[in-house]
C-alpha positions in Angstrom: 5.2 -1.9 -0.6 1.9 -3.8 1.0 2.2 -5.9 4.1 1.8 -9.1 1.3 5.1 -8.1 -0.2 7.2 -7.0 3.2 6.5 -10.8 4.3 7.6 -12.2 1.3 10.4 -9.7 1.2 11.3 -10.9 5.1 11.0 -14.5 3.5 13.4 -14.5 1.1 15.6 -12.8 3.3 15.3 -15.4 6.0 15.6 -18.5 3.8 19.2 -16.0 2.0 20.5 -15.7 5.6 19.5 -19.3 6.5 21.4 -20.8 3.4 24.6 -18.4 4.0 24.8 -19.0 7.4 24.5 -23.4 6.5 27.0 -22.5 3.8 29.7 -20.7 6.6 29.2 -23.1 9.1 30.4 -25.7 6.8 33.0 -23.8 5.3 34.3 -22.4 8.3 34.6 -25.9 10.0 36.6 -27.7 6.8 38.8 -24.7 7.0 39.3 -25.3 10.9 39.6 -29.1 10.8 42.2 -29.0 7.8 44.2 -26.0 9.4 44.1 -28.0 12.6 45.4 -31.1 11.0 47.6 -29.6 8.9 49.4 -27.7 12.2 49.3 -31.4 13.7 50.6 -33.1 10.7 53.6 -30.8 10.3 54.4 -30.7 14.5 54.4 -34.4 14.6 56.8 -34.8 11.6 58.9 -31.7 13.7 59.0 -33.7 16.1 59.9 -36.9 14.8 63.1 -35.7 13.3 63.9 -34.3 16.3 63.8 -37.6 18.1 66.0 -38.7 15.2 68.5 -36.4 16.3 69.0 -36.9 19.7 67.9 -39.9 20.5 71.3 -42.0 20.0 73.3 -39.2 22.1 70.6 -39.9 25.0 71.2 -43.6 24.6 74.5 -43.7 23.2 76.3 -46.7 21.9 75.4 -49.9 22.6 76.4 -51.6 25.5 76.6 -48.8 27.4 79.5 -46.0 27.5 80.4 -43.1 29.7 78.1 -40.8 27.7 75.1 -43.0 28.1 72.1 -41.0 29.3 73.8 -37.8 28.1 72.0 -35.2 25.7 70.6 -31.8 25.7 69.9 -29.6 28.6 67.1 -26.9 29.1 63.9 -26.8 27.9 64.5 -25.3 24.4 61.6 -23.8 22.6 59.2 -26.1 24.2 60.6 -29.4 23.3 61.7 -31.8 25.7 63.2 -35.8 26.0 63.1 -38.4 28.1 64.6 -41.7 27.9 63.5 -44.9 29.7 65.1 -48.0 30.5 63.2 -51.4 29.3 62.3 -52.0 33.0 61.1 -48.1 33.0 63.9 -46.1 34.8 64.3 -43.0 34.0 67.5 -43.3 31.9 68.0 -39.2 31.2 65.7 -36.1 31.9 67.6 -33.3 30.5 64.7 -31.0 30.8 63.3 -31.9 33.9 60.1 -32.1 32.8 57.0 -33.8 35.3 57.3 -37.5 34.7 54.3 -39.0 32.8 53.3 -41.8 34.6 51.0 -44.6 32.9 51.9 -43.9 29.7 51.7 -47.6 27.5 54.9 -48.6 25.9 54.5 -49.2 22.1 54.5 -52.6 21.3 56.5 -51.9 17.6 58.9 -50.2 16.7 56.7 -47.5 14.4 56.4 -44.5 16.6 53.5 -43.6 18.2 51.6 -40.4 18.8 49.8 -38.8 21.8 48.9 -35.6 23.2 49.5 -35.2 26.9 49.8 -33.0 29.9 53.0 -32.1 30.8 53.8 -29.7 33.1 50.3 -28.8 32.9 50.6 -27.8 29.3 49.1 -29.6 26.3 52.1 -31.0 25.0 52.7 -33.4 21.4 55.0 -36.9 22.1 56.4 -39.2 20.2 57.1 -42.6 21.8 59.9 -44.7 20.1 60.9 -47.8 20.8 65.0 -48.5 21.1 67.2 -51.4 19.9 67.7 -51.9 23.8 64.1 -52.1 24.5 64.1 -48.8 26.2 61.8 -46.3 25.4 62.0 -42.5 24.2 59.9 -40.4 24.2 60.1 -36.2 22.5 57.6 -34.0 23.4 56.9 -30.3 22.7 54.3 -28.0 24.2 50.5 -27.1 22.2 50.7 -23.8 22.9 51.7 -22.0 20.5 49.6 -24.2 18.0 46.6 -23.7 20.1 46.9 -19.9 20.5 46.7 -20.0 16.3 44.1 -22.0 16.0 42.5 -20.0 18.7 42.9 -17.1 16.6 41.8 -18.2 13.3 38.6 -19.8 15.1 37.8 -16.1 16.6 38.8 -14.4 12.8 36.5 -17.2 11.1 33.5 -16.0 13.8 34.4 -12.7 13.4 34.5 -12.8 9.3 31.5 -14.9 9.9 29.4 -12.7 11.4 30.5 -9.3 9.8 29.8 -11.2 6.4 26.0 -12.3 7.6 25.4 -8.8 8.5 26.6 -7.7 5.5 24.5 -10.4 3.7 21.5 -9.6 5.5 21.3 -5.8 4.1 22.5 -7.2 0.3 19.6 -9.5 0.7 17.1 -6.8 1.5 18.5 -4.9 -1.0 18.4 -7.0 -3.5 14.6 -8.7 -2.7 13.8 -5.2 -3.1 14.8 -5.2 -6.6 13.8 -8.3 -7.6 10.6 -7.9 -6.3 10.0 -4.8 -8.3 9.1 -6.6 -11.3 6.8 -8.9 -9.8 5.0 -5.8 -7.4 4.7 -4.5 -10.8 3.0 -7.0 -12.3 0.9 -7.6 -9.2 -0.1 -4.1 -9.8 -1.0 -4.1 -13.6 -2.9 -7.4 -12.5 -5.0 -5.3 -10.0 -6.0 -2.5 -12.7 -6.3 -4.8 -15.4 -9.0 -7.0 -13.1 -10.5 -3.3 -12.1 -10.6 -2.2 -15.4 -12.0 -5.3 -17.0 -14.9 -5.3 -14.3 -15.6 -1.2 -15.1 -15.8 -1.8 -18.7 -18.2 -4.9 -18.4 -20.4 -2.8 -15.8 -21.1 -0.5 -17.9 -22.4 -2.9 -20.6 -24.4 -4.7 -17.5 -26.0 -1.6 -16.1 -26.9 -0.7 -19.8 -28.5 -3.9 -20.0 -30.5 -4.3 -16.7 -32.2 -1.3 -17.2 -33.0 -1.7 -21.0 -34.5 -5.7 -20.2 -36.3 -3.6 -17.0 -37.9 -1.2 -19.3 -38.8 -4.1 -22.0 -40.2 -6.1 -19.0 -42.7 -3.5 -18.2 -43.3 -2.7 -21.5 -43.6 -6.5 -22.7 -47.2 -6.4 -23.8 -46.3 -3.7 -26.1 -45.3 -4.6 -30.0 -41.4 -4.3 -30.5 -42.0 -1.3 -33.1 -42.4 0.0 -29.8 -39.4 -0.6 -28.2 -37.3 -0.2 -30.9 -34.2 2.1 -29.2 -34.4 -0.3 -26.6 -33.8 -3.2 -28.4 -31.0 -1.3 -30.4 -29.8 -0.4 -27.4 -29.2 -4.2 -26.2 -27.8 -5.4 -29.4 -25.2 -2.5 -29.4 -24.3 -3.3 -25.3 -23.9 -7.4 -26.3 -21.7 -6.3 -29.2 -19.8 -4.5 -26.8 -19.7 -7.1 -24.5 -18.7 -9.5 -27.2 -15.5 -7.4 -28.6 -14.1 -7.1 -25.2 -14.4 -10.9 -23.9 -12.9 -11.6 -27.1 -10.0 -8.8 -26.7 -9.5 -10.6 -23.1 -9.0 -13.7 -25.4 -6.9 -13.0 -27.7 -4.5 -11.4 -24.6 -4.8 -14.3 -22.5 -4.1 -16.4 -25.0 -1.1 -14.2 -25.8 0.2 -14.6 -22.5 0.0 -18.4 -22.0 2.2 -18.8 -25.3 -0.6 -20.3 -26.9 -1.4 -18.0 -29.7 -1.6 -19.3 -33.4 -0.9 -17.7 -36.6 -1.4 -19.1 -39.9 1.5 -17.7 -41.7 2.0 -17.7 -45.3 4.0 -15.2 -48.1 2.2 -12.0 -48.5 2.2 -8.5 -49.6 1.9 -6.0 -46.6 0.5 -3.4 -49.1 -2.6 -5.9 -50.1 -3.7 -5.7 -46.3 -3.4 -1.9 -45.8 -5.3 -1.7 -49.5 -7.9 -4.0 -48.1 -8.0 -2.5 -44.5 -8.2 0.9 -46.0 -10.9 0.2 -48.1 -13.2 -0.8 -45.5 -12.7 2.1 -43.6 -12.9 4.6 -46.3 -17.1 5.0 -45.8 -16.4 5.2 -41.6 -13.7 8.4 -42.6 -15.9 10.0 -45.0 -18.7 9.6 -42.1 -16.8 11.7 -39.8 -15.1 13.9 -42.5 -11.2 12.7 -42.3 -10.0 12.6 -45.5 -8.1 8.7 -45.9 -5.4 8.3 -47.9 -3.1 5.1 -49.3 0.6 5.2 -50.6 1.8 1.5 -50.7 5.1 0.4 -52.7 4.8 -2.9 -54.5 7.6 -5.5 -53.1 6.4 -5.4 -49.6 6.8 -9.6 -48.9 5.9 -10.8 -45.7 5.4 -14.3 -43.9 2.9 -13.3 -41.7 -0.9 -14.1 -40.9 -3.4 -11.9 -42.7 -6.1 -11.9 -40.3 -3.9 -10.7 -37.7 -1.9 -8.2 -39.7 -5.6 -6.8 -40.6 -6.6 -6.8 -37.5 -3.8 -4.2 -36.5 -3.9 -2.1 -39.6 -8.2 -2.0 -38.7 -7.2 -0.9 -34.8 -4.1 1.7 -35.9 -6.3 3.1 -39.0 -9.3 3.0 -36.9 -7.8 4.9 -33.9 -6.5 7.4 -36.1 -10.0 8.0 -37.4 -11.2 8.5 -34.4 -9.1 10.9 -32.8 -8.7 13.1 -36.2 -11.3 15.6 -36.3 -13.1 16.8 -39.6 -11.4 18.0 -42.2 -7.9 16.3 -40.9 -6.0 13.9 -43.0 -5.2 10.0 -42.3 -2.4 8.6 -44.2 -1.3 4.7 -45.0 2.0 4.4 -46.4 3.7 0.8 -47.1 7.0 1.0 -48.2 10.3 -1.6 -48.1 13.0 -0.5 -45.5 16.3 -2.6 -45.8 15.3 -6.2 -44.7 12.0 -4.3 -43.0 8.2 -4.0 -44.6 6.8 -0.7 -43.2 3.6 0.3 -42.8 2.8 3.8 -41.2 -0.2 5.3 -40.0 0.2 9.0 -39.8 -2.7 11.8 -39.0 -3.5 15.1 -37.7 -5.6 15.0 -35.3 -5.0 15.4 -31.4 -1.9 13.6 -30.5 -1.0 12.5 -27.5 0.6 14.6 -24.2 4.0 13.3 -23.6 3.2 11.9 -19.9 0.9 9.7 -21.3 2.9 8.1 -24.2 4.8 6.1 -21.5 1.8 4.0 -20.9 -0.2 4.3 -24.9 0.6 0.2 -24.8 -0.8 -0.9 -21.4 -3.6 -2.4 -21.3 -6.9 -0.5 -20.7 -5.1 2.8 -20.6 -6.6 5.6 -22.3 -5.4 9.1 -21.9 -8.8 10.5 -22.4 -10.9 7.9 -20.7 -13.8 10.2 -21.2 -13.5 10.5 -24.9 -12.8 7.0 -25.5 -15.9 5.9 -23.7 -17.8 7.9 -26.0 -16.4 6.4 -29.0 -16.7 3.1 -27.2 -13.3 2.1 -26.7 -12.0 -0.3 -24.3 -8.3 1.0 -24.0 -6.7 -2.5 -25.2 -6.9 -2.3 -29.2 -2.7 -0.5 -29.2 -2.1 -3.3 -26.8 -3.5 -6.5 -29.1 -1.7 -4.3 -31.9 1.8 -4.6 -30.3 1.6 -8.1 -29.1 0.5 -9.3 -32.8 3.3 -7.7 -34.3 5.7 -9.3 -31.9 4.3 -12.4 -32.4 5.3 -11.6 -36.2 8.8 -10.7 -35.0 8.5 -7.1 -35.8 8.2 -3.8 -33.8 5.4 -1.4 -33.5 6.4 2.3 -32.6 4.7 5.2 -31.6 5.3 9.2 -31.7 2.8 12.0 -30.7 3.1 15.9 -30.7 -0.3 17.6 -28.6 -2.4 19.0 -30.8 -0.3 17.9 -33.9 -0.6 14.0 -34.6 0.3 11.1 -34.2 2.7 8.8 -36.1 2.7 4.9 -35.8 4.8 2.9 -37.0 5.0 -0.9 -38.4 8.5 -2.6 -38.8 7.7 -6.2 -40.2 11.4 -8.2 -41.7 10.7 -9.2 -45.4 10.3 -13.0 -46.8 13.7 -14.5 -46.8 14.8 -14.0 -50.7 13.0 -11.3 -50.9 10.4 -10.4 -53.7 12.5 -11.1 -56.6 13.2 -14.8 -55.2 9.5 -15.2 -54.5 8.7 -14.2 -58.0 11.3 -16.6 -59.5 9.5 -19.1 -57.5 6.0 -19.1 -58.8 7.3 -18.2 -62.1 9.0 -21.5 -62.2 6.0 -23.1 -60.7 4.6 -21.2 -64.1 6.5 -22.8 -66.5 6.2 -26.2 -65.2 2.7 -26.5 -64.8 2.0 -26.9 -69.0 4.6 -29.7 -68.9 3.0 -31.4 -66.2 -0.6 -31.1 -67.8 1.4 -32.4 -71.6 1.9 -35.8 -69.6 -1.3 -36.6 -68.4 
């Protein structure tokens, strides 16, 4: 991996942990705040009922009586009462507790909540007013409470950090695999821009030096120069198949390819295809041969579907020496047209058949220049006929041949219905001549 792709890999890391973290942090204060209210919610209702249930004995009947000021003694689990008189004498202190001094009387009779010091201990009251005007007040110590929440806040932390660290190698992992795709493509952008610029040098050098020779030559007829001049005309052709192979690719890959589709018969193109390539086989002594079954019915673009059969058939050619075969077959597979371009010539070795498709890749580069390939005609060929919704598959044996294959699905109806069609198309054409 480059230094380009560590820092976007650190990047996407950073911005992962930065988000968790946000997301944590929020989570992990709602889940304080409502456990902390919660606690408080349920210790104040606690305590509320427990001022219910002592507070007449501390204040007994009204009017007074000899167990006026009496209640419970000790300082039970934390909870404690005191009971004031309306001019603030302490009535009863069972528990002994510190007084609270300055504490401001309620002015209803809804109770009222506070959290004090008391015997330097947070501590939860309740402050009720009496019938008498007196005042009680129940308290209980924080501790406990705070100890709990003390201990969730250190788990939350804890969790917290154990799950960021845990987050940050799953996000390097995991950048790491998603940027695998794109270092790939990064990379097949690099040979494909290295590649393009070899196979246009070539054509270039060709050219400088035949227009170099023709300059110093220029008073001379062009009888003269005649290999030159071939020589130029070949080069610009060259020049011109590949910008228009870059083209057709590019166009490919922004989605903005076009095919003018219409019902044909798959057999018709190999026929045609074949035919024009006959004379180039014969040429180089490969014997070319068709096999096509009728009912072959497509929805597909001619010129396209040509222009794969000429690369496939073409390629074949070309790597089938003299006195091999080339065979075309068309034939109707299920829901599937077929067409298969089979010959003997000198296959492919399997570590290259992994790559036959990408673009610019040749597995002999030297022979291919010779012939003056460019290494992208089995890559136009498979992205035409997945443009037409079909599948193009390869096999190769060294030394044996090679065996492509065409799977195109059939006109909808089939060739029957299509036949129905224009027969009824037929029949109604007389009748619609009779009334005119």
């Amino acid at each position: 991996m480059n230094a380009l792709f560590v820092r976007i890999r650190w990047r996407l890391v950073g911005w992962s942990m930065l988000t968790l973290g946000v997301i944590l942090i929020v989570l992990g204060t709602a889940v304080y705040i409502a456990a902390a209210r919660s606690l408080l919610a349920e210790f104040d209702n606690n305590l509320l009922a427990r001022s219910d249930q002592f507070g007449p004995a501390l204040f007994g009947p009204p009017g007074g009586g000899p167990d006026r000021g009496r209640g419970p003694e000790g300082y039970r689990g934390g909870l404690f009462f005191l009971a004031l008189l309306p001019d603030g004498t302490v009535l009863a202190n069972p528990q002994q507790v510190t007084i609270i001094n300055n504490l401001p009387w309620p002015q209803t009779r809804a109770p009222e909540f506070a959290t004090v010091l008391v015997n330097d201990e947070p501590t939860r009251i309740v402050m009720r007013r009496m019938p008498d005007g007196g005042l009680l007040i129940a308290g209980q110590s924080l501790a406990q409470e705070q100890a709990a929440l003390h201990s969730l806040l250190i788990v939350l932390v804890a969790g917290g950090g154990l799950g960021l660290l845990l987050s940050l190698a799953g996000s390097w992992f995991l950048s790491g695999r998603a940027l695998v795709p794109i270092q790939q493509a990064f990379q097949r952008q690099q040979e494909f821009v290295a590649d393009a610029s070899h196979e246009l040098r070539t054509p270039l050098t060709v050219l400088r030096s035949a227009t170099d020779l023709l300059h110093r030559h220029r008073d001379e007829p062009l009888d003269a120069n005649g290999e030159l001049f071939d020589d130029v005309r070949a080069e610009i052709g060259r020049m011109e198949r590949l910008a228009q192979d870059l083209l057709t690719l590019a166009r490919s890959d922004a989605g903005e390819l076009e095919l003018m589709t219409a019902p044909m018969d798959l057999a018709d193109v190999a026929a045609d295809v074949v035919r024009r390539t006959t004379p180039f086989a014969q040429a180089g002594g490969v014997q070319l041969s068709l096999e096509a079954e009728e009912g072959a019915t497509i929805d597909g673009d001619p010129d396209r579907l040509q222009q794969v059969a000429l690369i496939l058939i073409d390629n074949a050619i070309k790597h089938t020496p003299a006195g091999g075969n080339v065979s075309v077959r068309v034939r109707r597979q299920a829901s599937a047209a077929i067409l298969e371009v089979i010959d003997t010539g000198s296959g492919i070795a399997p570590e290259d058949l992994p790559r036959i498709f990408d673009r610019f890749y040749r597995a002999d580069k030297a022979r291919a220049r010779e012939r003056g390939g460019t290494g992208l005609g089995l890559a136009i060929a498979k992205m035409l006929v997945e443009a037409h919704h079909g599948q193009l598959g390869l096999t190769s044996t060294l030394g044996v041949g090679t065996h492509v294959t065409v799977s195109l699905p059939l006109l909808e109806g089939g060739p029957a219905s299509l036949g129905d069609r224009l027969g009824d198309l037929a029949a109604h054409l007389p009748h619609a001549a009779s009334r005119h």
